[in-house]
Every structure is written in structure tokens, then in C-alpha cells.
PDB file of N, CA, C and O in Angstrom, chain B, residues numbered from 101:
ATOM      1  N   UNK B 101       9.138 -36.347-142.476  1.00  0.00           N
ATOM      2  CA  UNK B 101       9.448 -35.291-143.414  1.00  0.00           C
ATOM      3  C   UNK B 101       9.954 -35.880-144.728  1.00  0.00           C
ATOM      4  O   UNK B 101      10.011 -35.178-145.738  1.00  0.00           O
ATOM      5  N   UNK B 102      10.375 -37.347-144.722  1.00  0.00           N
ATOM      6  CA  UNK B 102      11.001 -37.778-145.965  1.00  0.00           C
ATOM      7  C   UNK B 102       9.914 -37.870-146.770  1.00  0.00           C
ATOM      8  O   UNK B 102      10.267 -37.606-147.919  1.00  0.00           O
ATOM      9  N   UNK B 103       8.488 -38.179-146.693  1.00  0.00           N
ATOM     10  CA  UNK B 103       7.703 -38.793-146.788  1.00  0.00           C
ATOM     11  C   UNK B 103       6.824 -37.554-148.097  1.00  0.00           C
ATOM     12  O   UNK B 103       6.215 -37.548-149.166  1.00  0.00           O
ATOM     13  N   UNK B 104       7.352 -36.649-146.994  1.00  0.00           N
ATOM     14  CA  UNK B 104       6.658 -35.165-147.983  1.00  0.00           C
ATOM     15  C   UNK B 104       7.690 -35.137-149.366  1.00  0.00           C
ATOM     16  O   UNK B 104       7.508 -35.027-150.579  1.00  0.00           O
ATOM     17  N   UNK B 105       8.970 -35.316-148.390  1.00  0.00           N
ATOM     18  CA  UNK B 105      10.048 -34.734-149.887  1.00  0.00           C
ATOM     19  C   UNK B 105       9.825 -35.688-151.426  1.00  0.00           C
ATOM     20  O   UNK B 105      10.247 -35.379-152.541  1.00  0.00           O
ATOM     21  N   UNK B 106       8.995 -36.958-151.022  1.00  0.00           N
ATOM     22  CA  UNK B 106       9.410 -37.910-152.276  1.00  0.00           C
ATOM     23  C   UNK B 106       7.891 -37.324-152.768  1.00  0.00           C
ATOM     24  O   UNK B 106       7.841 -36.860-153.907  1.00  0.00           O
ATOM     25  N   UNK B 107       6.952 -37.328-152.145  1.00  0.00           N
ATOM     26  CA  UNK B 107       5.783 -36.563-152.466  1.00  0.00           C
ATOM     27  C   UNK B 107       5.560 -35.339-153.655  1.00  0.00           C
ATOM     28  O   UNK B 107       4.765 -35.207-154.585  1.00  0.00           O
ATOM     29  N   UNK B 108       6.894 -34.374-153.020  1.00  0.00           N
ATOM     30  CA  UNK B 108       7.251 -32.931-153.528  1.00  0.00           C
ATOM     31  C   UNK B 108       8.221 -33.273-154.776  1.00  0.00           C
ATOM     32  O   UNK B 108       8.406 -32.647-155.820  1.00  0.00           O
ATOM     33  N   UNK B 109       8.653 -34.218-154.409  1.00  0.00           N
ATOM     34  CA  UNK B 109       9.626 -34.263-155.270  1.00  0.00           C
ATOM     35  C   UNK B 109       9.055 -34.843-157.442  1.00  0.00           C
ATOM     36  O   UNK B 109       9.398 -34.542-158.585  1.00  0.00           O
ATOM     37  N   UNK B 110       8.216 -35.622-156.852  1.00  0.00           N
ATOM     38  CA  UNK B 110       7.340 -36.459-157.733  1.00  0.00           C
ATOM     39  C   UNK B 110       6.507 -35.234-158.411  1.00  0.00           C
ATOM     40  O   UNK B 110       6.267 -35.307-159.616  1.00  0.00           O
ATOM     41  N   UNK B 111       5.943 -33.807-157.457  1.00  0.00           N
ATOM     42  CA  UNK B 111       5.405 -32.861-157.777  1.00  0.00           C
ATOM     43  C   UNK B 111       6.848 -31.849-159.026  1.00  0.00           C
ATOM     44  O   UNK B 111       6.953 -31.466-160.191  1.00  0.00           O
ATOM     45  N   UNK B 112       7.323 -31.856-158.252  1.00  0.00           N
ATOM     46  CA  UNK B 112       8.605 -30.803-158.896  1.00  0.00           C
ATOM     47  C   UNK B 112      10.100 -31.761-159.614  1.00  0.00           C
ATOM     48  O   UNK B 112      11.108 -32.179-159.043  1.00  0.00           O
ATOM     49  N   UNK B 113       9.836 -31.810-160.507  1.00  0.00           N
ATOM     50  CA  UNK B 113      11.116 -32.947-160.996  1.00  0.00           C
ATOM     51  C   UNK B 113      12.122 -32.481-160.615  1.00  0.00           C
ATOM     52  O   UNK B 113      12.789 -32.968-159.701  1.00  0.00           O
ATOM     53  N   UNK B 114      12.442 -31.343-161.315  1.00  0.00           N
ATOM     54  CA  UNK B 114      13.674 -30.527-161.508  1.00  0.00           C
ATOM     55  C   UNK B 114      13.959 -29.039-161.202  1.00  0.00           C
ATOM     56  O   UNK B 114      14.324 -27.970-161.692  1.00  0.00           O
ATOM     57  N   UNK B 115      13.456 -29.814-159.801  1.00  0.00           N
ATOM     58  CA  UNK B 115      13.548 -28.663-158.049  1.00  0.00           C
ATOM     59  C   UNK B 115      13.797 -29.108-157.287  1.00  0.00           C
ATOM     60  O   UNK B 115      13.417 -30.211-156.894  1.00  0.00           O
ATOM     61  N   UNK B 116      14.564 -28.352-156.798  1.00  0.00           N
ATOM     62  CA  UNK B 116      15.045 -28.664-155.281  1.00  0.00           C
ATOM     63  C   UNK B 116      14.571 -28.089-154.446  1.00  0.00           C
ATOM     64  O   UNK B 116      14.458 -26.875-154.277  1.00  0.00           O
ATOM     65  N   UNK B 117      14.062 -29.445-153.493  1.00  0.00           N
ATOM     66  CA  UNK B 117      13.237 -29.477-152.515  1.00  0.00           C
ATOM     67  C   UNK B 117      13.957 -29.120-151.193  1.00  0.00           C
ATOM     68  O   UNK B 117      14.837 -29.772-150.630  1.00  0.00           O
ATOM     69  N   UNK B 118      13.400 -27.950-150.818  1.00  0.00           N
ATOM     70  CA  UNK B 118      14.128 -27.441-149.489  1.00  0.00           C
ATOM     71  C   UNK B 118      12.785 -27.366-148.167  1.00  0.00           C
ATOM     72  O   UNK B 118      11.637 -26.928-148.242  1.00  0.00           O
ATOM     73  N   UNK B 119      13.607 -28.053-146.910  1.00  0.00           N
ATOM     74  CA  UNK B 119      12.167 -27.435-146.260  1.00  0.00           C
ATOM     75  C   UNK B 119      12.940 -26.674-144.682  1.00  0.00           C
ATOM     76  O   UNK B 119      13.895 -27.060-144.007  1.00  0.00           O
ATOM     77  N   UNK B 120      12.134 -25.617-144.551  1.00  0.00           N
ATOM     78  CA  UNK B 120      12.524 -24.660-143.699  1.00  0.00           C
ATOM     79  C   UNK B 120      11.958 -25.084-142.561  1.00  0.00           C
ATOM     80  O   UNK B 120      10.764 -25.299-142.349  1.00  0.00           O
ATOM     81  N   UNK B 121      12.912 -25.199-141.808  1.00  0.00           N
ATOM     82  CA  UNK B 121      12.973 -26.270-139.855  1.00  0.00           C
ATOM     83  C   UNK B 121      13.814 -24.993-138.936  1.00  0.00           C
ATOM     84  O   UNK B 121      15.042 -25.034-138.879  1.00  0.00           O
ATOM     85  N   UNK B 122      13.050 -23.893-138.247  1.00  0.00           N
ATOM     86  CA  UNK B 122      13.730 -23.118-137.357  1.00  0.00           C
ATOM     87  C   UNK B 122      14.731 -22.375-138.338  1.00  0.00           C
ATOM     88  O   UNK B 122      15.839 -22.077-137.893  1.00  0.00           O
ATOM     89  N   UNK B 123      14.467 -22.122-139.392  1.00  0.00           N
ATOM     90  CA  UNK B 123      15.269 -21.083-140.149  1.00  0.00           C
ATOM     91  C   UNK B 123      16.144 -21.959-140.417  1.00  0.00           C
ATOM     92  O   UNK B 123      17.123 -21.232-140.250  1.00  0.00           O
ATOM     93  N   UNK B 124      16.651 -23.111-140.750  1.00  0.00           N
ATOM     94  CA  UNK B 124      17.999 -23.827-141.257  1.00  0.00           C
ATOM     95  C   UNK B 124      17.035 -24.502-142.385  1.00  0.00           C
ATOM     96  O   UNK B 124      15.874 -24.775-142.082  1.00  0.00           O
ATOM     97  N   UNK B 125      17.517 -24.753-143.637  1.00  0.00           N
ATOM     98  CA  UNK B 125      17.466 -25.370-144.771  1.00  0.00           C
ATOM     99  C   UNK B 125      17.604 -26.555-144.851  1.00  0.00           C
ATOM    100  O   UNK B 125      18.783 -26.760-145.138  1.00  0.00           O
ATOM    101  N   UNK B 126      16.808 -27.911-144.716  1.00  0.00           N
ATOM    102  CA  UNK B 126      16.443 -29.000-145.070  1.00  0.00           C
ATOM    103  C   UNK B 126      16.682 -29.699-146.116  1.00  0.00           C
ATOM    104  O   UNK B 126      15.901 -29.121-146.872  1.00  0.00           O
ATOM    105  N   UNK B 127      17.298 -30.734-146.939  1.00  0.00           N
ATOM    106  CA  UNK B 127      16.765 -31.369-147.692  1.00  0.00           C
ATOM    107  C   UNK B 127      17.067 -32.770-147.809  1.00  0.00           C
ATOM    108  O   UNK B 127      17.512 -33.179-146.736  1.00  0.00           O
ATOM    109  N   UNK B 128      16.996 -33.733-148.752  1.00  0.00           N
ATOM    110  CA  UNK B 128      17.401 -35.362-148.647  1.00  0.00           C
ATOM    111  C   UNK B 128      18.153 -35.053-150.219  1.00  0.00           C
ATOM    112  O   UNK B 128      18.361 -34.044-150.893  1.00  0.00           O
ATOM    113  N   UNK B 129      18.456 -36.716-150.385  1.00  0.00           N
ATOM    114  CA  UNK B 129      19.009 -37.245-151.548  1.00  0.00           C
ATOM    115  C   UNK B 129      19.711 -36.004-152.537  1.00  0.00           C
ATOM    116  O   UNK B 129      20.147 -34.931-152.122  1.00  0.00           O
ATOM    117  N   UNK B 130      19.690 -36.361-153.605  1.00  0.00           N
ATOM    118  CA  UNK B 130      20.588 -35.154-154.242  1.00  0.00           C
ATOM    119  C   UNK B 130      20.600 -33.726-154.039  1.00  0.00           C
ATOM    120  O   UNK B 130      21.467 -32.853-153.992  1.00  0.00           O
ATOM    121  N   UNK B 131      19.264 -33.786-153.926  1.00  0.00           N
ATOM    122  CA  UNK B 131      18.903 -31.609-153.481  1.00  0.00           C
ATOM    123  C   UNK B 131      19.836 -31.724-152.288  1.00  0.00           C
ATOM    124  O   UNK B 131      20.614 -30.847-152.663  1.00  0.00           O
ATOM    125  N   UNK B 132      20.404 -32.178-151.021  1.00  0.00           N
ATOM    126  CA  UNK B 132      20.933 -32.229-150.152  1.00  0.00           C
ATOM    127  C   UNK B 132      21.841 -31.704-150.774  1.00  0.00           C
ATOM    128  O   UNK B 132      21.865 -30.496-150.537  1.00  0.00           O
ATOM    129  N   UNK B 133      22.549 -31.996-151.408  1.00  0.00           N
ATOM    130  CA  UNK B 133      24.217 -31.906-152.180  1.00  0.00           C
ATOM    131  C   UNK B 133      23.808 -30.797-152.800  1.00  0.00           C
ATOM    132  O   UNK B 133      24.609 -29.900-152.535  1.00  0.00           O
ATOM    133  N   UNK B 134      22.858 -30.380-153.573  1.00  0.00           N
ATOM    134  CA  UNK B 134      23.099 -29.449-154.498  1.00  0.00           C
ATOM    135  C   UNK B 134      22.186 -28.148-154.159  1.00  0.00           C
ATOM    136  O   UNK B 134      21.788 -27.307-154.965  1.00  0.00           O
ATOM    137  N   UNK B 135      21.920 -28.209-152.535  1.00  0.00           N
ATOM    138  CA  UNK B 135      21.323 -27.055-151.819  1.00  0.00           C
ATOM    139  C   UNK B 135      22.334 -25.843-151.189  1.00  0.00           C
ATOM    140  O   UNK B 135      21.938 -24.979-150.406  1.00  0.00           O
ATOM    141  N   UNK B 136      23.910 -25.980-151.765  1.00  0.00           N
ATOM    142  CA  UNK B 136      24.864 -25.248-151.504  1.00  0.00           C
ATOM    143  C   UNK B 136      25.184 -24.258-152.929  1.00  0.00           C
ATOM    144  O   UNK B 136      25.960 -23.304-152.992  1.00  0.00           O
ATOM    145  N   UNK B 137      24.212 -24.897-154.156  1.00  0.00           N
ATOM    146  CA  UNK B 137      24.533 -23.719-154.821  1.00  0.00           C
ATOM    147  C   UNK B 137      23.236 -22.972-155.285  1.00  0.00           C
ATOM    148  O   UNK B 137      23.201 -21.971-156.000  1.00  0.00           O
ATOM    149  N   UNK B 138      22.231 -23.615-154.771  1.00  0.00           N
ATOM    150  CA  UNK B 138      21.135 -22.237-154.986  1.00  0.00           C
ATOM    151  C   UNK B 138      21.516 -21.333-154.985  1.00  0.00           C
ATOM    152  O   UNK B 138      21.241 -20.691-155.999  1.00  0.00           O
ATOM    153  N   UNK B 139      22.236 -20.735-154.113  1.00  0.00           N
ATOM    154  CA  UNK B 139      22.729 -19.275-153.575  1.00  0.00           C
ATOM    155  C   UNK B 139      23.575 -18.961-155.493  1.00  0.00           C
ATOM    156  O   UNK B 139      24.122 -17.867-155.632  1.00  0.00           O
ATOM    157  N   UNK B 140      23.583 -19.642-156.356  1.00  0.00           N
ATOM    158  CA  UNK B 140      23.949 -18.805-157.607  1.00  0.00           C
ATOM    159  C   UNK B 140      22.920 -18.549-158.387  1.00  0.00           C
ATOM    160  O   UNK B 140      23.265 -18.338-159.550  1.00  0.00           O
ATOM    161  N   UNK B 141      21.654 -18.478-158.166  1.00  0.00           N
ATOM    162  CA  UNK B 141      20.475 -18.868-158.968  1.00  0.00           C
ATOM    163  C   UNK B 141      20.668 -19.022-159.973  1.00  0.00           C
ATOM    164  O   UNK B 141      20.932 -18.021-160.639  1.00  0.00           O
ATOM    165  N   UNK B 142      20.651 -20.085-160.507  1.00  0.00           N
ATOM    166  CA  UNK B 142      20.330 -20.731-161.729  1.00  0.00           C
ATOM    167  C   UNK B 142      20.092 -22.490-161.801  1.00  0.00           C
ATOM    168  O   UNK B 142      20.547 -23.420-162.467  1.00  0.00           O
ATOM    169  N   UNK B 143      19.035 -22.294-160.622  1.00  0.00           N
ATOM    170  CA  UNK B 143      18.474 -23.556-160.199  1.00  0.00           C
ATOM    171  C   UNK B 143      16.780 -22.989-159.651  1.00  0.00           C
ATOM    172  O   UNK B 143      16.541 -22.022-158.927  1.00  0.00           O
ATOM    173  N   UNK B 144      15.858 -23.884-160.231  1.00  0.00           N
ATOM    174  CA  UNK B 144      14.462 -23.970-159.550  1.00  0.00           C
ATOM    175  C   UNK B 144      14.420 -24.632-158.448  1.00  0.00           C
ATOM    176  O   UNK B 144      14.664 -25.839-158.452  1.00  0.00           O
ATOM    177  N   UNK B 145      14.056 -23.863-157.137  1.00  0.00           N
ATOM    178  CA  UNK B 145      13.498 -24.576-156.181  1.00  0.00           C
ATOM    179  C   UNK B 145      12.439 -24.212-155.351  1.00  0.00           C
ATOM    180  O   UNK B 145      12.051 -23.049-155.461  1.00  0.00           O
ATOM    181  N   UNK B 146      11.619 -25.279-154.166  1.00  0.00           N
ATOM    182  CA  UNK B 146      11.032 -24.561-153.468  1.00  0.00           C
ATOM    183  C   UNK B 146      11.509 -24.901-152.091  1.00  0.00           C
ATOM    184  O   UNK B 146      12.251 -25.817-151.739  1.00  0.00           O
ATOM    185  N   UNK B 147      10.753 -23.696-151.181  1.00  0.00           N
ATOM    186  CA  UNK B 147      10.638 -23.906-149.966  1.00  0.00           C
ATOM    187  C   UNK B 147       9.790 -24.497-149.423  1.00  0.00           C
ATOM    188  O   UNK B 147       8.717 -24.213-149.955  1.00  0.00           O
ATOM    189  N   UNK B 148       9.675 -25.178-148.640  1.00  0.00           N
ATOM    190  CA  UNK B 148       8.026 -25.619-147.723  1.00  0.00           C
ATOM    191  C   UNK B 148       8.550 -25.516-146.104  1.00  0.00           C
ATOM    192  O   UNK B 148       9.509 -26.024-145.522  1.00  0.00           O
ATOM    193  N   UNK B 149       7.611 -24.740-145.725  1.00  0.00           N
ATOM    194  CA  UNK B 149       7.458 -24.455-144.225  1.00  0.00           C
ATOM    195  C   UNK B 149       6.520 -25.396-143.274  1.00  0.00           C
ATOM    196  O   UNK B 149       5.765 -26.297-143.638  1.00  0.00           O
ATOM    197  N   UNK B 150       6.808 -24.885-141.829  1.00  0.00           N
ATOM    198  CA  UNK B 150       5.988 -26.260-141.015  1.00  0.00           C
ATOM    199  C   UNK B 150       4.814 -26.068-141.369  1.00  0.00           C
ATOM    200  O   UNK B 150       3.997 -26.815-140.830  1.00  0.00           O
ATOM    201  N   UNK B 151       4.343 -25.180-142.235  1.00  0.00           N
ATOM    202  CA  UNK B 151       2.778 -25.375-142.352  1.00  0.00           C
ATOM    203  C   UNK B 151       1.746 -25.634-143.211  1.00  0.00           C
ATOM    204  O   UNK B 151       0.551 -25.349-143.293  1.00  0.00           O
ATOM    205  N   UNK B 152       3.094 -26.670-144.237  1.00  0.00           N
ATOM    206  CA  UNK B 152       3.269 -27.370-145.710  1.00  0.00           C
ATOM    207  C   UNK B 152       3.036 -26.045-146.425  1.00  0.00           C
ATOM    208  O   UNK B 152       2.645 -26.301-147.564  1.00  0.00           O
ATOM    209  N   UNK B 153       3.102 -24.973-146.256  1.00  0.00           N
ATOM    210  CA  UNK B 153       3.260 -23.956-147.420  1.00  0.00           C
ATOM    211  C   UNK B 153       4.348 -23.979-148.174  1.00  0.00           C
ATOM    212  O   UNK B 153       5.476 -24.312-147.814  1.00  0.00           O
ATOM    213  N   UNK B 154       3.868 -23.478-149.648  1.00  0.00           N
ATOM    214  CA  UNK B 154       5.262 -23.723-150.639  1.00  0.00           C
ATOM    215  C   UNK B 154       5.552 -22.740-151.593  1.00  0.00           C
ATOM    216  O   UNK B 154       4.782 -22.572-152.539  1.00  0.00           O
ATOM    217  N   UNK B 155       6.582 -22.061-151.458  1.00  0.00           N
ATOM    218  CA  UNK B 155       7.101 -20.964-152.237  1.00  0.00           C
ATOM    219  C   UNK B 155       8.097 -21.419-153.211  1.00  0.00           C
ATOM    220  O   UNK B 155       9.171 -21.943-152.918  1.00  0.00           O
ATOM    221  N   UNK B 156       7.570 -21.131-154.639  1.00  0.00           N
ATOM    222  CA  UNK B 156       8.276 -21.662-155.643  1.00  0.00           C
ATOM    223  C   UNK B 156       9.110 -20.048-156.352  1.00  0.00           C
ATOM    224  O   UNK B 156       8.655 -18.920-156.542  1.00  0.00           O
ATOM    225  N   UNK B 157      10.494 -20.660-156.581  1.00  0.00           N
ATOM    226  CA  UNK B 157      11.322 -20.028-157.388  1.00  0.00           C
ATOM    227  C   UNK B 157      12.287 -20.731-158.095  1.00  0.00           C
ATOM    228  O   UNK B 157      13.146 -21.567-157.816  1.00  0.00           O
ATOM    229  N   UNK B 158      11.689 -19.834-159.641  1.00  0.00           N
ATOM    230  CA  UNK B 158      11.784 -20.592-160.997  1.00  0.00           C
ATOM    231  C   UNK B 158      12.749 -19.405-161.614  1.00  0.00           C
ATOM    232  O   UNK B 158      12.601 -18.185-161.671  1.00  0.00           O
ATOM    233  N   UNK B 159      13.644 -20.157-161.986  1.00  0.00           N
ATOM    234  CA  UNK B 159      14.603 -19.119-162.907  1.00  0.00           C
ATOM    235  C   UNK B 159      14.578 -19.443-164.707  1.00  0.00           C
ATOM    236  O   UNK B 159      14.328 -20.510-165.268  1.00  0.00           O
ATOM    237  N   UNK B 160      14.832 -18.479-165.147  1.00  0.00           N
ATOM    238  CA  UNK B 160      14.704 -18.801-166.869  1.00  0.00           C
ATOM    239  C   UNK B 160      15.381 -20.328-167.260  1.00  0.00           C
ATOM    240  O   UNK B 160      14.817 -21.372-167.586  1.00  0.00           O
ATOM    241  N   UNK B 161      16.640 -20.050-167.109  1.00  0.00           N
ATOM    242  CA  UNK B 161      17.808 -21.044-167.485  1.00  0.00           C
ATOM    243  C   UNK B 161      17.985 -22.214-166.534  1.00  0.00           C
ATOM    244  O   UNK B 161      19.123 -22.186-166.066  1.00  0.00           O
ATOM    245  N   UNK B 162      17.199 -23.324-166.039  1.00  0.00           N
ATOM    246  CA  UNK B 162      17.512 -24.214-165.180  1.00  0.00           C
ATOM    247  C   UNK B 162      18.207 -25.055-165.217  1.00  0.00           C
ATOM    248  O   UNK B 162      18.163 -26.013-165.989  1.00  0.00           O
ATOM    249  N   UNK B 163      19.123 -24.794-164.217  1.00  0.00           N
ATOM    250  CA  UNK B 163      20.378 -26.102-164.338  1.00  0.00           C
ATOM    251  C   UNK B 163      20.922 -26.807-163.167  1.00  0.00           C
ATOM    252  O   UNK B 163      21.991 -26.754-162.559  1.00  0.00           O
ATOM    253  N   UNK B 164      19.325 -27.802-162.997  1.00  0.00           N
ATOM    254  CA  UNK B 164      19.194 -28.710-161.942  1.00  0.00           C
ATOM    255  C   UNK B 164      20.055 -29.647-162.554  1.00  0.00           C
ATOM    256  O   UNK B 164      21.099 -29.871-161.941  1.00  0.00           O
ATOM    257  N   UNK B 165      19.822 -30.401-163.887  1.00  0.00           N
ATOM    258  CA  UNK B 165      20.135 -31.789-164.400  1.00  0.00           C
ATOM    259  C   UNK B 165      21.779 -31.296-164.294  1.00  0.00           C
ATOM    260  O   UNK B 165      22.491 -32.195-163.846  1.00  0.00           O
ATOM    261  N   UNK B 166      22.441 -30.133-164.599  1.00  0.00           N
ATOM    262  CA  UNK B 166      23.785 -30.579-164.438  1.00  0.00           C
ATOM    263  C   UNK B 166      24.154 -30.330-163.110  1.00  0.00           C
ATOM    264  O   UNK B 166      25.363 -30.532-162.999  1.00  0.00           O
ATOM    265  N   UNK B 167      23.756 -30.058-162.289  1.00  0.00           N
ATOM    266  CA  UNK B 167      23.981 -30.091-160.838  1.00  0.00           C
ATOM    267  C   UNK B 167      23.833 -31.105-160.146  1.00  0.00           C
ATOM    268  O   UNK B 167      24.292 -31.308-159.022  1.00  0.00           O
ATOM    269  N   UNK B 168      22.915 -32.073-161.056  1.00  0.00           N
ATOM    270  CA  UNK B 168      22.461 -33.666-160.472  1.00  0.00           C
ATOM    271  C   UNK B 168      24.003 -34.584-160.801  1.00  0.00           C
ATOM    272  O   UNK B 168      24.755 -35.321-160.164  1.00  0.00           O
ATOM    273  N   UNK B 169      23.909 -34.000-162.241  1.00  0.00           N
ATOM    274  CA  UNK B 169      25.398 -34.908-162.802  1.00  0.00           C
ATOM    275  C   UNK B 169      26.721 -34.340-162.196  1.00  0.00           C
ATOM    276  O   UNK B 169      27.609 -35.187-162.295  1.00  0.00           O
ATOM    277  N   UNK B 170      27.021 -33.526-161.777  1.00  0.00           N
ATOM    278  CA  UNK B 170      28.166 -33.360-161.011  1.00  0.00           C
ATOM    279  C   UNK B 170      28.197 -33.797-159.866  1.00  0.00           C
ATOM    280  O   UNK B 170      29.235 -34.367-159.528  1.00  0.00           O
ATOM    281  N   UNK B 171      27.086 -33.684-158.887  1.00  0.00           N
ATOM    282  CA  UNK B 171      26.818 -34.123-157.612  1.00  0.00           C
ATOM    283  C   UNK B 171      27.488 -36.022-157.994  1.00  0.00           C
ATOM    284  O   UNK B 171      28.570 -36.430-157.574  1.00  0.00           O
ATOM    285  N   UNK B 172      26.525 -36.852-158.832  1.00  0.00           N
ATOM    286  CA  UNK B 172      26.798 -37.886-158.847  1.00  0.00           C
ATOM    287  C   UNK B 172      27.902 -38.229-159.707  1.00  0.00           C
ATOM    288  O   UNK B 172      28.011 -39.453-159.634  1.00  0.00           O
ATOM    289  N   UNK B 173      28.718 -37.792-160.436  1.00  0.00           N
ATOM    290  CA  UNK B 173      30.395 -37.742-160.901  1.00  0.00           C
ATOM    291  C   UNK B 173      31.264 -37.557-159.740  1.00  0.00           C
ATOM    292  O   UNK B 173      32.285 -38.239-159.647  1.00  0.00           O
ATOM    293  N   UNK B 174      30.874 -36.467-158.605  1.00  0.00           N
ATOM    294  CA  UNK B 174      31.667 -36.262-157.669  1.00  0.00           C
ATOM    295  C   UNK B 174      31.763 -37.639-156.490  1.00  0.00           C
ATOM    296  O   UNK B 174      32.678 -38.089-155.800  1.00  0.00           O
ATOM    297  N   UNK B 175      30.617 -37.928-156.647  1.00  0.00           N
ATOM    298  CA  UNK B 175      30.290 -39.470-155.541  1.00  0.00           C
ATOM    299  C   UNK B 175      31.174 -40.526-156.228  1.00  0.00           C
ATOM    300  O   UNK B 175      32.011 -41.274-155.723  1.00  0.00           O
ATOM    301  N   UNK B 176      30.741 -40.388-157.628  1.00  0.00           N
ATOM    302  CA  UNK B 176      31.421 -41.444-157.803  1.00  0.00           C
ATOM    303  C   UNK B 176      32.905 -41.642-157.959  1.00  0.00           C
ATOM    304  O   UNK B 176      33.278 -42.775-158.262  1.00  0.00           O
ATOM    305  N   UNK B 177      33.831 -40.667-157.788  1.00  0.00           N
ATOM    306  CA  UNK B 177      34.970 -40.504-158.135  1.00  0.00           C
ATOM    307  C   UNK B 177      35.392 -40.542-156.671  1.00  0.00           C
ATOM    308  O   UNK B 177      36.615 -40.582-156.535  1.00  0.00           O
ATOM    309  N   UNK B 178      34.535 -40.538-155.300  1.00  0.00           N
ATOM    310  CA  UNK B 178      35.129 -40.498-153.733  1.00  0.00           C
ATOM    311  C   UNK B 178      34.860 -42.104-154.054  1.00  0.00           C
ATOM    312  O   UNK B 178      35.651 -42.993-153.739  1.00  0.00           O
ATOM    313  N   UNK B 179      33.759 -42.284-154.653  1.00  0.00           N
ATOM    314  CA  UNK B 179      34.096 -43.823-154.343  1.00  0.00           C
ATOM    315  C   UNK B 179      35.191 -44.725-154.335  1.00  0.00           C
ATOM    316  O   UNK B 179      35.490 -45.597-153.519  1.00  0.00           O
ATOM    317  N   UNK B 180      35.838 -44.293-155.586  1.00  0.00           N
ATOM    318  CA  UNK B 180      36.735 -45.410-156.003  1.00  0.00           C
ATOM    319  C   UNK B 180      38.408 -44.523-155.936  1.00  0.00           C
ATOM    320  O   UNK B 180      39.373 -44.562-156.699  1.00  0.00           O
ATOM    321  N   UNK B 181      38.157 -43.793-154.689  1.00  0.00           N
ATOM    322  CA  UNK B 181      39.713 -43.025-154.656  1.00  0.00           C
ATOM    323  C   UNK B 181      40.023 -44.269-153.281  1.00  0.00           C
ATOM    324  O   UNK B 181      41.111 -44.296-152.706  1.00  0.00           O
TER     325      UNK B 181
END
């Protein structure tokens, strides 16, 4: 499944890649971290199901890149506590 996400990911820059496994929400590397605030929409992402189908939702105002930079400000500040 990683294999798809770098795939999808290369497809969708600045989306988060979610993939739907028995109704629970999937993802790797940063979308992992920043798949807790979709739920405010004002992030593009998609879904992909077991049957590589892919449902895209795109909002006007996307604000993946600062969700990337907080995610990795927040890492880096556990790092060095």
C-alpha cells in the first residue's frame, strides 16, 4: 500500500492521501499527521478504496503547505525537548 501512496502522492502534491481499509482511514508520512484535521475542510484530499478508486475533494482555499509546516515545526520541537 506504500507503494500506491508515493505513486498518489507524486499524482496529487498538495493532497492528502487517505486510503479507506474496513472503514478506518489510512495514511503514511506527513498526510498521517495531518489526516486529523481534514475534518476542518480547508485541506484537498483524496480517498482511494480497495478497488484503487479515487474520490477527490478540493476546497477553494488550500492549506496543505501550512499543515505540512506545523506538522514538521511540531516534530521538530519533540525532538530537541
Amino acid at each position: 500500500m506504500k507503494n500506491k501512496y508515493y505513486f498518489l502522492k507524486k499524482l496529487y502534491k498538495d493532497y492528502v492521501v487517505i486510503f479507506d481499509k474496513d472503514g478506518k482511514w489510512i495514511s503514511y508520512s506527513w498526510d498521517s499527521k495531518i489526516l486529523e484535521w481534514v475534518k476542518n475542510k480547508d485541506v484537498n484530499y483524496i480517498i482511494v478504496d480497495s478497488l484503487f478508486n479515487v474520490l477527490e475533494f478540493k476546497v477553494e482555499d488550500n492549506q496543505y503547505r501550512k499543515y505540512v509546516m506545523k506538522v514538521f515545526l511540531y516534530e521538530l520541537i519533540d525532538k530537541f525537548k
